[in-house]
CHARMM-style PDB file with segment names, atoms N, HN, CA, C and O in Angstrom:
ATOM      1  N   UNK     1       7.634 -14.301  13.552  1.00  0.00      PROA
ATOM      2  CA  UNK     1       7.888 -15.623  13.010  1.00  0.00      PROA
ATOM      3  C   UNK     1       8.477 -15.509  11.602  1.00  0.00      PROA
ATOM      4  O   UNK     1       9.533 -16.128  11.470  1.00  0.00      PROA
ATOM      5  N   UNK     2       7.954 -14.737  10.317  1.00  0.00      PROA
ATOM      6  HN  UNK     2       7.097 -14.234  10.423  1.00  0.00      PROA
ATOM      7  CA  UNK     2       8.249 -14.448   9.629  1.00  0.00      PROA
ATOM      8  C   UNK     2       9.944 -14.063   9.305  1.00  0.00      PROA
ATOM      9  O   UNK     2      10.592 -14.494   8.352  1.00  0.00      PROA
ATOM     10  N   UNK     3      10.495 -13.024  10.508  1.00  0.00      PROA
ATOM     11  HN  UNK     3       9.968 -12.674  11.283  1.00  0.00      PROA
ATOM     12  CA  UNK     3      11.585 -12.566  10.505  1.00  0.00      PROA
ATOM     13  C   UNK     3      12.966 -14.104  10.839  1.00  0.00      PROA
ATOM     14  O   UNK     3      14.152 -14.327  10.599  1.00  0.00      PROA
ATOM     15  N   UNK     4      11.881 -14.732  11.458  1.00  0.00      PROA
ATOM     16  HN  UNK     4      10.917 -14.550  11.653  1.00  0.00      PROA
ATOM     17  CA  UNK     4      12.569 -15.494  11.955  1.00  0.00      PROA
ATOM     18  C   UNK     4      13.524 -16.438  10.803  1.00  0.00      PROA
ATOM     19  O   UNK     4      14.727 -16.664  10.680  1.00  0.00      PROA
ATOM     20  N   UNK     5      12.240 -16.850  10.033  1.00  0.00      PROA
ATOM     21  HN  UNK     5      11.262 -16.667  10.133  1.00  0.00      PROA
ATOM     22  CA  UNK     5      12.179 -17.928   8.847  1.00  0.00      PROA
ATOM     23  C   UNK     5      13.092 -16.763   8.114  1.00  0.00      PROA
ATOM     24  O   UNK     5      14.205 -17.180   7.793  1.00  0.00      PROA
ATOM     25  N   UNK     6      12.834 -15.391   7.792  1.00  0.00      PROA
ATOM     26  HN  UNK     6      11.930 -15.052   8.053  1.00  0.00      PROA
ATOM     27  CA  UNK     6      13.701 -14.939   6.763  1.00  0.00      PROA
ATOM     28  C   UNK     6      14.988 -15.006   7.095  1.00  0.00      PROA
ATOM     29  O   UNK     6      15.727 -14.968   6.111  1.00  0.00      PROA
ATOM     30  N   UNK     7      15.657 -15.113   8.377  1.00  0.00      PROA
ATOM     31  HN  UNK     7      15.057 -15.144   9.176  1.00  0.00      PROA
ATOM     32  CA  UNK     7      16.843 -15.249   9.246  1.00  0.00      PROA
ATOM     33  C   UNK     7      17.298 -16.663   8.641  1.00  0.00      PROA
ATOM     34  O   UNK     7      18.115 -16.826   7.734  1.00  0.00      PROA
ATOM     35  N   UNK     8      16.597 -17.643   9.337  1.00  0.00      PROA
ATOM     36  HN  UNK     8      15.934 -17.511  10.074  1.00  0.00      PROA
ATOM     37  CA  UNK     8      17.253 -18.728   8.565  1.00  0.00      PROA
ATOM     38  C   UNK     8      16.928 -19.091   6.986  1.00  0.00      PROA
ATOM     39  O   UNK     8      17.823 -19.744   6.450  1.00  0.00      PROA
ATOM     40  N   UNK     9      16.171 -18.878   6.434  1.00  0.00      PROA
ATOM     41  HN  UNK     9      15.444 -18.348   6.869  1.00  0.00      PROA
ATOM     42  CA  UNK     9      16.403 -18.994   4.929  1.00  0.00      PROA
ATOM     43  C   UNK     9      17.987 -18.013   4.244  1.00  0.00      PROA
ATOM     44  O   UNK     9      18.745 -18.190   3.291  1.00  0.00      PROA
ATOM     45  N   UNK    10      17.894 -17.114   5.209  1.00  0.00      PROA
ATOM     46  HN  UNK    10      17.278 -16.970   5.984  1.00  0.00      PROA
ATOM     47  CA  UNK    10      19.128 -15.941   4.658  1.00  0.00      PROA
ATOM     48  C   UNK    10      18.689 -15.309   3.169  1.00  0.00      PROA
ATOM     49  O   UNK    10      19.168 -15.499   2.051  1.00  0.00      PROA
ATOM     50  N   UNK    11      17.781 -14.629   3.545  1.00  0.00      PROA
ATOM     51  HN  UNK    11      17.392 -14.474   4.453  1.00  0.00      PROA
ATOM     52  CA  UNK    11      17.296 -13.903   2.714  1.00  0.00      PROA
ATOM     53  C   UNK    11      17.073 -12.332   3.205  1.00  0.00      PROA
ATOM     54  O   UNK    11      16.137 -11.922   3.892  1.00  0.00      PROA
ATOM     55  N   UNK    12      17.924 -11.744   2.794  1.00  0.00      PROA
ATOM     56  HN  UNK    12      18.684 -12.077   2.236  1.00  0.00      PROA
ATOM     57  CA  UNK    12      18.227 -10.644   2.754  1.00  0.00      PROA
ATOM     58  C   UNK    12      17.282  -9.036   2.958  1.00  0.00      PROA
ATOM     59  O   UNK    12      17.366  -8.086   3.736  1.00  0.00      PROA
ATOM     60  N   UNK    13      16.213  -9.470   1.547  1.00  0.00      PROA
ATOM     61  HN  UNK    13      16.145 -10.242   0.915  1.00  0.00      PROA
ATOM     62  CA  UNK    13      15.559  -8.464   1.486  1.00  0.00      PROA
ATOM     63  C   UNK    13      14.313  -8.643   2.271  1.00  0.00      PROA
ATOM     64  O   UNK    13      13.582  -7.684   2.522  1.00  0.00      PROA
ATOM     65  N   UNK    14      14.037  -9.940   2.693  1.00  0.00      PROA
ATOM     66  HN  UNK    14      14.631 -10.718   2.489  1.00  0.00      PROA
ATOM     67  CA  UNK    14      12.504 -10.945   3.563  1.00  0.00      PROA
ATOM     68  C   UNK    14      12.908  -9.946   5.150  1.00  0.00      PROA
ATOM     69  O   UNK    14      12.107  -9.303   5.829  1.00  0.00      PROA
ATOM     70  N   UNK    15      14.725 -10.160   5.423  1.00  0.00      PROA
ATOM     71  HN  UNK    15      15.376 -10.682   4.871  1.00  0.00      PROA
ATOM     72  CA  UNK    15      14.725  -9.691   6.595  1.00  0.00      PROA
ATOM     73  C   UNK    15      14.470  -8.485   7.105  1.00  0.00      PROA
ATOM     74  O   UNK    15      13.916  -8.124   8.143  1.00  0.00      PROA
ATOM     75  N   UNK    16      15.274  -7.557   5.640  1.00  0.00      PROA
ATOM     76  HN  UNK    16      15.724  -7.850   4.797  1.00  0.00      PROA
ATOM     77  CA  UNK    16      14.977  -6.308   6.291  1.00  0.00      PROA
ATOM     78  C   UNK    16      13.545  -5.748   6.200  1.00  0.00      PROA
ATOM     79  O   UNK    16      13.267  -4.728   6.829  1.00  0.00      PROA
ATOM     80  N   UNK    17      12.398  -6.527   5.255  1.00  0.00      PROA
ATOM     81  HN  UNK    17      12.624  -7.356   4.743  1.00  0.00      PROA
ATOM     82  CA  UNK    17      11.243  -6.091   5.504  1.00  0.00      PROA
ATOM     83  C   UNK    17      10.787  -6.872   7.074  1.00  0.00      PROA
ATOM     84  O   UNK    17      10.350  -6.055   7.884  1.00  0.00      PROA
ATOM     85  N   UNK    18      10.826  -7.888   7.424  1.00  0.00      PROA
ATOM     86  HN  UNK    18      11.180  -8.552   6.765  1.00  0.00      PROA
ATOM     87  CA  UNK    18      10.500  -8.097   8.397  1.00  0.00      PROA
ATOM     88  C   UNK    18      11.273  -7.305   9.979  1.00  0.00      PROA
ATOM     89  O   UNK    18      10.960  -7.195  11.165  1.00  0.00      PROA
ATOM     90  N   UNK    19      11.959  -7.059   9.442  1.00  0.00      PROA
ATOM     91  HN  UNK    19      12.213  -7.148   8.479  1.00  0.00      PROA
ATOM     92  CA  UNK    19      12.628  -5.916  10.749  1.00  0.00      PROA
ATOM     93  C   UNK    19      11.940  -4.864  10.670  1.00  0.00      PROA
ATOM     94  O   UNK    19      11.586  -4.319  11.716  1.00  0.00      PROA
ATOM     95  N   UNK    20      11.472  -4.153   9.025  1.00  0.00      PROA
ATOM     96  HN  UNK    20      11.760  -4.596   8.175  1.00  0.00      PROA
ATOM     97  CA  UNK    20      10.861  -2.939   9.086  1.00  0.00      PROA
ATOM     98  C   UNK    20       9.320  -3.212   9.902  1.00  0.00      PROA
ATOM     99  O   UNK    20       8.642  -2.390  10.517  1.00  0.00      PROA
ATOM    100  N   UNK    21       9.051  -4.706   9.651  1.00  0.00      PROA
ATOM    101  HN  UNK    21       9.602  -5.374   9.151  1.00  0.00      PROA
ATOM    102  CA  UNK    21       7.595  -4.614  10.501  1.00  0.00      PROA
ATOM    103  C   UNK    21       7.472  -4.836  11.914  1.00  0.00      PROA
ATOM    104  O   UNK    21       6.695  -4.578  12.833  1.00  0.00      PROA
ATOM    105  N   UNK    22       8.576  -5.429  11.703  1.00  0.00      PROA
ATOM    106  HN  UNK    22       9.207  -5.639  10.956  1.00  0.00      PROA
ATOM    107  CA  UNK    22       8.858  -5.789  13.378  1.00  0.00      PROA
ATOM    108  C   UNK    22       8.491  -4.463  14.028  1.00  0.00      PROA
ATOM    109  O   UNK    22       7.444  -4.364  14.668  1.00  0.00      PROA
ATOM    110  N   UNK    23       9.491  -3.249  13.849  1.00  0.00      PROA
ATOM    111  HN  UNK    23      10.342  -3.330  13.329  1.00  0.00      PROA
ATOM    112  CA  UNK    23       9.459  -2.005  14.248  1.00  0.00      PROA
ATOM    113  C   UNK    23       8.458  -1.183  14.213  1.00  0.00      PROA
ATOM    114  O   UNK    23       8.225  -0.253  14.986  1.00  0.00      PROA
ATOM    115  N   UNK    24       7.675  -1.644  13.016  1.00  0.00      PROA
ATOM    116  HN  UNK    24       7.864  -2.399  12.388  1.00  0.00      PROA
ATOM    117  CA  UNK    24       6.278  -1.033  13.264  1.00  0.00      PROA
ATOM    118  C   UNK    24       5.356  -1.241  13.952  1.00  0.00      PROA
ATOM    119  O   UNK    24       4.424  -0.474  14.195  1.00  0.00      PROA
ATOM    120  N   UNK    25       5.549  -2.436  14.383  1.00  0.00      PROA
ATOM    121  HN  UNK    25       6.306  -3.059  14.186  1.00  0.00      PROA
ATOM    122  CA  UNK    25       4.692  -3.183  15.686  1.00  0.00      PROA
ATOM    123  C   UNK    25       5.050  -2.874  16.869  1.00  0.00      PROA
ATOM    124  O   UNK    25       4.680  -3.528  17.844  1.00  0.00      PROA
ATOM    125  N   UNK    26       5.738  -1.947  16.940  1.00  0.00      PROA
ATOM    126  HN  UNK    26       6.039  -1.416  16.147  1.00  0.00      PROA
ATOM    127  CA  UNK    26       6.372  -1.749  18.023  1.00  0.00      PROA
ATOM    128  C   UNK    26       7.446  -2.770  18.572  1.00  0.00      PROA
ATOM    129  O   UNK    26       8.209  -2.172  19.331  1.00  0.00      PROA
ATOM    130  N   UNK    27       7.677  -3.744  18.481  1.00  0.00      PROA
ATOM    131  HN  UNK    27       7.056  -4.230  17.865  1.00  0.00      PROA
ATOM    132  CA  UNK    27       8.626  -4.628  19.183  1.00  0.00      PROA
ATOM    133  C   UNK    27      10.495  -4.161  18.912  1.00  0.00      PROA
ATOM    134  O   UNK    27      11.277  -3.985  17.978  1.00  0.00      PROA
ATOM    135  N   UNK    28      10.472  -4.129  20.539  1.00  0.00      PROA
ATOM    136  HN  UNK    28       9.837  -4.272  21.298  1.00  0.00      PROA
ATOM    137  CA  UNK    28      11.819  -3.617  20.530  1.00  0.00      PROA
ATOM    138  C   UNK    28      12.184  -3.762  19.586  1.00  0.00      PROA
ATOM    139  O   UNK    28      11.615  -4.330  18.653  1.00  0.00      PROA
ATOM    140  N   UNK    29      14.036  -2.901  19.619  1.00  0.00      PROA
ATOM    141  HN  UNK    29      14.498  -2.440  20.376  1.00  0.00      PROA
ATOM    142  CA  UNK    29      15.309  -3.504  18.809  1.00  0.00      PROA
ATOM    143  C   UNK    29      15.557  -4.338  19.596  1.00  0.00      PROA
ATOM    144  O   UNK    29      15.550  -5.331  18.868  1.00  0.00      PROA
ATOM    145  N   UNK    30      15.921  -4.908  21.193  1.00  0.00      PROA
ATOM    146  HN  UNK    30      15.927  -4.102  21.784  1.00  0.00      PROA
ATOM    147  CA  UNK    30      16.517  -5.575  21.725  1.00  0.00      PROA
ATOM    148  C   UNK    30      15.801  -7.215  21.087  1.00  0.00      PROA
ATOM    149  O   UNK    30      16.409  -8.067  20.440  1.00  0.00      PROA
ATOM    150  N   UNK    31      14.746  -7.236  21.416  1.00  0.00      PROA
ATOM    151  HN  UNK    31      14.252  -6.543  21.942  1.00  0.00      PROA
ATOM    152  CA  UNK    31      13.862  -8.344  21.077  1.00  0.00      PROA
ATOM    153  C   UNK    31      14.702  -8.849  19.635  1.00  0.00      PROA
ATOM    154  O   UNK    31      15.124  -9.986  19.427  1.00  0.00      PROA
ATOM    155  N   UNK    32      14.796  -7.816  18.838  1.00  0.00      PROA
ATOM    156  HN  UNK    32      14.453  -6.892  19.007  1.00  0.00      PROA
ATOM    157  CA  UNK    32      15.328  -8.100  17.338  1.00  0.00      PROA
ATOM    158  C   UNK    32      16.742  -8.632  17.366  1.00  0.00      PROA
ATOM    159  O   UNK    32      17.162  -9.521  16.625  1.00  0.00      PROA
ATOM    160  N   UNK    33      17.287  -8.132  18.100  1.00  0.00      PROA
ATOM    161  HN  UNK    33      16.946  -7.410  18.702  1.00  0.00      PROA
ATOM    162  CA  UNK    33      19.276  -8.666  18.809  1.00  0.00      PROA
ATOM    163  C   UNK    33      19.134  -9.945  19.246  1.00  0.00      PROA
ATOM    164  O   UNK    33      19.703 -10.919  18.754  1.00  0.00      PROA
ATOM    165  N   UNK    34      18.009  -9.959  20.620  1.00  0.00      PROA
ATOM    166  HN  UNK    34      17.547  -9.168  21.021  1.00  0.00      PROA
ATOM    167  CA  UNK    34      18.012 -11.485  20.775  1.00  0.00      PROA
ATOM    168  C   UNK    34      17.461 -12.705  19.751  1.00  0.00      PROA
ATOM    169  O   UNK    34      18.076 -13.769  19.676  1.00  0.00      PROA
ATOM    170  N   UNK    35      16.599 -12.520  19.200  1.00  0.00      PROA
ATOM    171  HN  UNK    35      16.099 -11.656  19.261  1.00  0.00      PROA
ATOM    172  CA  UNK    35      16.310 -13.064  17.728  1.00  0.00      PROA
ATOM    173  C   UNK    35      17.871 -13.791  17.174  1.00  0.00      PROA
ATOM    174  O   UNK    35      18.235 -14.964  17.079  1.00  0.00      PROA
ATOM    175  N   UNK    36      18.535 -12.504  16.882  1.00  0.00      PROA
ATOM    176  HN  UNK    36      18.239 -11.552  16.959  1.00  0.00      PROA
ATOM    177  CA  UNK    36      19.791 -12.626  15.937  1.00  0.00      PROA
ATOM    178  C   UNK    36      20.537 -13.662  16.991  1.00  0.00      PROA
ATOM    179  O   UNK    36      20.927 -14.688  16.434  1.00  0.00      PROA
ATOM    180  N   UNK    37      20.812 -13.585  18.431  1.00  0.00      PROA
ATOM    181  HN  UNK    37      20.496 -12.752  18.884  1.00  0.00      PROA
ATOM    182  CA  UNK    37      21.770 -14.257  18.842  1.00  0.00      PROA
ATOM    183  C   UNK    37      20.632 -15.583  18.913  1.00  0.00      PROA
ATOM    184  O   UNK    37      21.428 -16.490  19.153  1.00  0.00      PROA
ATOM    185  N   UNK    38      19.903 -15.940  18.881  1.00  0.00      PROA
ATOM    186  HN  UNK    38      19.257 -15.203  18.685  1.00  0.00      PROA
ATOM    187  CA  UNK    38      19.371 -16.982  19.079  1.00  0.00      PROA
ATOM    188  C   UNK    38      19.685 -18.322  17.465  1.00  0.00      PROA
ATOM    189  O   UNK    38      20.076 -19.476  17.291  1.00  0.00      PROA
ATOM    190  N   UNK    39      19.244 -17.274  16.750  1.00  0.00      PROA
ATOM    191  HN  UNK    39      18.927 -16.336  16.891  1.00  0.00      PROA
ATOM    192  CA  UNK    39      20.045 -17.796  14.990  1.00  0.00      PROA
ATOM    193  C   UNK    39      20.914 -18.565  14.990  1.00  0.00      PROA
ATOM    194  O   UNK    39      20.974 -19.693  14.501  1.00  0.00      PROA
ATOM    195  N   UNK    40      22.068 -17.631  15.880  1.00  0.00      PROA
ATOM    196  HN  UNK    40      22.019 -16.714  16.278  1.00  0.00      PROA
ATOM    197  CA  UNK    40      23.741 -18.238  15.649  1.00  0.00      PROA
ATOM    198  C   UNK    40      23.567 -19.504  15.996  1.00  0.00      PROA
ATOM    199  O   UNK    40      23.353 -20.120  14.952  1.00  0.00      PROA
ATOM    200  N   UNK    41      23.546 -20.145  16.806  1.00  0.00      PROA
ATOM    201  HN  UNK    41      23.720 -19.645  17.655  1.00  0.00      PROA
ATOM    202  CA  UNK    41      23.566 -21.735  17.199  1.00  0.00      PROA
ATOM    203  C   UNK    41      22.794 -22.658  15.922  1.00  0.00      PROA
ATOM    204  O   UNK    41      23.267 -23.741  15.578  1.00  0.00      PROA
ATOM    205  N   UNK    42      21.767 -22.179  15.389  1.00  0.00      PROA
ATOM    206  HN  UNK    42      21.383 -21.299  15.668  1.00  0.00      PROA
ATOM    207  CA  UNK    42      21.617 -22.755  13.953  1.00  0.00      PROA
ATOM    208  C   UNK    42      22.002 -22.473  12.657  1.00  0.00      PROA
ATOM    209  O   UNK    42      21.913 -23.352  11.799  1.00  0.00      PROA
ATOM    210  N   UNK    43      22.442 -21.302  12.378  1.00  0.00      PROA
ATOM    211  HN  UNK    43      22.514 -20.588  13.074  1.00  0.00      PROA
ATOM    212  CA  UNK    43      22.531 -21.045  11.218  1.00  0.00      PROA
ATOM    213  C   UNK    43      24.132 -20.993  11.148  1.00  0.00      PROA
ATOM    214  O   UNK    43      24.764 -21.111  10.099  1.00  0.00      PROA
ATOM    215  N   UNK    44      24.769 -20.775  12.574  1.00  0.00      PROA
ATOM    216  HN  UNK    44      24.256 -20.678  13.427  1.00  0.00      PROA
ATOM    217  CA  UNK    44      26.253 -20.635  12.334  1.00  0.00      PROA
ATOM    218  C   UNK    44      26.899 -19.100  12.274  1.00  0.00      PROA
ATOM    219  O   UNK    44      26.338 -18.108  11.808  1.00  0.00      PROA
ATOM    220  N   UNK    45      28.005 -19.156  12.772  1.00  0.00      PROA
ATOM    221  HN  UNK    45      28.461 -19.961  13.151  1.00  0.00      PROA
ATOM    222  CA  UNK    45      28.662 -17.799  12.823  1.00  0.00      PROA
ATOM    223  C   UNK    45      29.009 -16.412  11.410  1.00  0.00      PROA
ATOM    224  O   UNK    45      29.195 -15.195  11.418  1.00  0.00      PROA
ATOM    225  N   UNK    46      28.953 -17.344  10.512  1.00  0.00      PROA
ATOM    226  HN  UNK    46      28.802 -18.333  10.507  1.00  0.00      PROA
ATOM    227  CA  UNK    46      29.286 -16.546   9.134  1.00  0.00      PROA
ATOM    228  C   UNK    46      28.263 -16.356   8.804  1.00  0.00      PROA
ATOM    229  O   UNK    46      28.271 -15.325   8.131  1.00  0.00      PROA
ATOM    230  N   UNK    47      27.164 -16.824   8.888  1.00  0.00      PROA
ATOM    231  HN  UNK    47      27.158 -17.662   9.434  1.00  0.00      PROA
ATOM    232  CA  UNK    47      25.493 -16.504   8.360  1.00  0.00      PROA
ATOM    233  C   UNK    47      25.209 -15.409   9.234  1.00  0.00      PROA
ATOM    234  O   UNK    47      24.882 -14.310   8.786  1.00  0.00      PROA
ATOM    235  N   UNK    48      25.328 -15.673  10.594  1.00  0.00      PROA
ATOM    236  HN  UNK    48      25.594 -16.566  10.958  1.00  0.00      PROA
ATOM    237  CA  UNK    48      25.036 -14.758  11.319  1.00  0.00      PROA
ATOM    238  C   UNK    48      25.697 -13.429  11.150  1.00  0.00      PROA
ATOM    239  O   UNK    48      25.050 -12.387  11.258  1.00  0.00      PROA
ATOM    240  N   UNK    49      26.358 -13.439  11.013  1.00  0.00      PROA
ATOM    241  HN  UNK    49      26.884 -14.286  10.926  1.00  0.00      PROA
ATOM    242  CA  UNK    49      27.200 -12.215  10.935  1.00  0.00      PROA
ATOM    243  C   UNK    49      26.841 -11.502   9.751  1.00  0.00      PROA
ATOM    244  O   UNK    49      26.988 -10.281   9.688  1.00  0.00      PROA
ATOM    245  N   UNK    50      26.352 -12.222   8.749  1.00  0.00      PROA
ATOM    246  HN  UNK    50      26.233 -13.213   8.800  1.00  0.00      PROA
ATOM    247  CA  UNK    50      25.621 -11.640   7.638  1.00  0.00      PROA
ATOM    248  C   UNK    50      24.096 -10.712   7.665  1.00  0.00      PROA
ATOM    249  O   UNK    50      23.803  -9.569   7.312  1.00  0.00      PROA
ATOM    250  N   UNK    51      23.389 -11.765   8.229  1.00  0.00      PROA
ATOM    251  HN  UNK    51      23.627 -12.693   8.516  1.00  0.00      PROA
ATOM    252  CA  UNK    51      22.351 -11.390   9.001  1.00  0.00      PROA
ATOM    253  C   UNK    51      22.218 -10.181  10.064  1.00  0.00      PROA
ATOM    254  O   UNK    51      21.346  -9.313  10.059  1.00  0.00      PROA
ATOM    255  N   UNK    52      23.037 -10.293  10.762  1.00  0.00      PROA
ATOM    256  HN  UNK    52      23.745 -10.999  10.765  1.00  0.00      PROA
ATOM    257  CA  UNK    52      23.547  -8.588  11.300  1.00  0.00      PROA
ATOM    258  C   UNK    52      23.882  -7.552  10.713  1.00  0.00      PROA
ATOM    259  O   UNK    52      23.517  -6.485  11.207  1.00  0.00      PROA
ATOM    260  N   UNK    53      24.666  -7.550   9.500  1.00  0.00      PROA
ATOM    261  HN  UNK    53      24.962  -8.417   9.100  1.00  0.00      PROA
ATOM    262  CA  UNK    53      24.855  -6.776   9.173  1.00  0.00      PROA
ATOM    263  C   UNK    53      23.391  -6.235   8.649  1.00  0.00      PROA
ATOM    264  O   UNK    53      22.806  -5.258   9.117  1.00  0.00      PROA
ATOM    265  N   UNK    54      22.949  -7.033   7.636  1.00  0.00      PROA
ATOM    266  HN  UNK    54      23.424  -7.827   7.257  1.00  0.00      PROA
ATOM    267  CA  UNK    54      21.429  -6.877   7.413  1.00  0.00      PROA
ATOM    268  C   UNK    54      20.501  -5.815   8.565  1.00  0.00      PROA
ATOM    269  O   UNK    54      20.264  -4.616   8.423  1.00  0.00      PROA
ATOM    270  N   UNK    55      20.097  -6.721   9.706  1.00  0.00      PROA
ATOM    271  HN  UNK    55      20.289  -7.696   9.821  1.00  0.00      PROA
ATOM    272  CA  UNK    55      19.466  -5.533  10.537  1.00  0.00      PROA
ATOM    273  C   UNK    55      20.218  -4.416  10.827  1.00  0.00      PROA
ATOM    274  O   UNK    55      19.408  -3.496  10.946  1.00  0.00      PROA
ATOM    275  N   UNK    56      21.403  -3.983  11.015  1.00  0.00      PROA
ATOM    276  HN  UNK    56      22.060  -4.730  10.918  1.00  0.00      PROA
ATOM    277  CA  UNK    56      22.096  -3.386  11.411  1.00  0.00      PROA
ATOM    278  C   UNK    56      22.087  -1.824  10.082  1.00  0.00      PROA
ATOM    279  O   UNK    56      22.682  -0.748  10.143  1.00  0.00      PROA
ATOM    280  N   UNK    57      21.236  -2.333   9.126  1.00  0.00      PROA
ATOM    281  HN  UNK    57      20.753  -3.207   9.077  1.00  0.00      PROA
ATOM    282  CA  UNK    57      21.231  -1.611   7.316  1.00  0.00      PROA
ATOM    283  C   UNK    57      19.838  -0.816   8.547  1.00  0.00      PROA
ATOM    284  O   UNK    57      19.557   0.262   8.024  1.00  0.00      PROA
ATOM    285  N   UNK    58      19.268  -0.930   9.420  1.00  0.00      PROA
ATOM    286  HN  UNK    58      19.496  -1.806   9.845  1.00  0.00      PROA
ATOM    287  CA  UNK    58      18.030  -0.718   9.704  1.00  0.00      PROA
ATOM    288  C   UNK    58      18.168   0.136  11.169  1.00  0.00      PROA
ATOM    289  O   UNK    58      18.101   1.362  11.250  1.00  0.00      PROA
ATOM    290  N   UNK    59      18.315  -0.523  11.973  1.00  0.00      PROA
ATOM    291  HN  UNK    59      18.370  -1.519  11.908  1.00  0.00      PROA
ATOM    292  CA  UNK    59      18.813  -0.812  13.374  1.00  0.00      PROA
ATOM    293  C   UNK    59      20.132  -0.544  13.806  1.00  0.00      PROA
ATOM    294  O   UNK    59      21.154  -0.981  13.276  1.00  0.00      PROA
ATOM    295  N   UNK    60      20.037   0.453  15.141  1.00  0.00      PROA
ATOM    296  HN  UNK    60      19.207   0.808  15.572  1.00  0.00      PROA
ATOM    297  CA  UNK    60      21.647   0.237  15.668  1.00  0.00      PROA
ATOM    298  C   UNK    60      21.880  -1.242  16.710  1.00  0.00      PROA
ATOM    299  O   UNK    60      21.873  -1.020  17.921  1.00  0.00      PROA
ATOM    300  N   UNK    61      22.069  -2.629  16.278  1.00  0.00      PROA
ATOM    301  HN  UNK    61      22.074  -2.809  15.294  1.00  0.00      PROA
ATOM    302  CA  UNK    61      21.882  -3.397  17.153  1.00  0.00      PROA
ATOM    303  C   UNK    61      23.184  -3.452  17.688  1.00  0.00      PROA
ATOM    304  O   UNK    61      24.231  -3.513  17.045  1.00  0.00      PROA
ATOM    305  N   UNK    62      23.011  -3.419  19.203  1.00  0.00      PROA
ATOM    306  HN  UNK    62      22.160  -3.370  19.726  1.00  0.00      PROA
ATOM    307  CA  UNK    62      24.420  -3.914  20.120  1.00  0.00      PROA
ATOM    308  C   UNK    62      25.043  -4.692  19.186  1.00  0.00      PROA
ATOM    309  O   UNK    62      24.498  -5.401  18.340  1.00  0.00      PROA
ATOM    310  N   UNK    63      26.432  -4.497  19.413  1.00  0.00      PROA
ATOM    311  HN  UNK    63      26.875  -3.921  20.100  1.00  0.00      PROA
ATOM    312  CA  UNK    63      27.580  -5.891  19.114  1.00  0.00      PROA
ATOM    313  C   UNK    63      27.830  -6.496  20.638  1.00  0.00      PROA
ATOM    314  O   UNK    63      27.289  -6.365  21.736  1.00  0.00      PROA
ATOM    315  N   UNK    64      28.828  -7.151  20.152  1.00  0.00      PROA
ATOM    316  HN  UNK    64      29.267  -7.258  19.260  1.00  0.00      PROA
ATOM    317  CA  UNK    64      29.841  -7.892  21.114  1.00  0.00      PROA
ATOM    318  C   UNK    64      30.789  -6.886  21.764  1.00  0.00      PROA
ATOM    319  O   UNK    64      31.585  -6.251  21.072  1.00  0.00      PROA
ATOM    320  N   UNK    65      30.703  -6.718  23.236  1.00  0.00      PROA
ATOM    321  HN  UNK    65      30.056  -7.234  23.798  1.00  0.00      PROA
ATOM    322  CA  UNK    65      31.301  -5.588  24.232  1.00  0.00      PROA
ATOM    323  C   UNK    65      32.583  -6.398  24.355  1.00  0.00      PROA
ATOM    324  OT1 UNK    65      33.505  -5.990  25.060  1.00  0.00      PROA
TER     325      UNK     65
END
């Protein structure tokens, strides 16, 4: 939930700690991708894409095939 809120606030450093916990909890990367595509429809394509890059500082998350 946390990761979530740091996603849409767009806060940077909230996310990548919450990705780092995410991961410590074990919860997939995929779980963390769908997260991100779930964002886009609220936060918008240029946020998002920001936000990826973000996990992506962490994570190898899929792109767009």
């Amino acid at each position: 939930m946390k990761l979530a809120v740091a996603i849409g606030a767009l806060r940077e450093g909230a996310v990548h700690a919450g990705v780092r916990k995410a991961l410590a909890q074990g919860i997939p990367k995929e779980a963390i991708a769908q997260l991100l595509a779930l964002a886009a429809g609220t936060i918008g394509l240029p946020a998002t894409v920001a936000v990826f890059s973000w996990v992506q500082d962490l994570i190898d998350v899929p792109g767009p095939a």
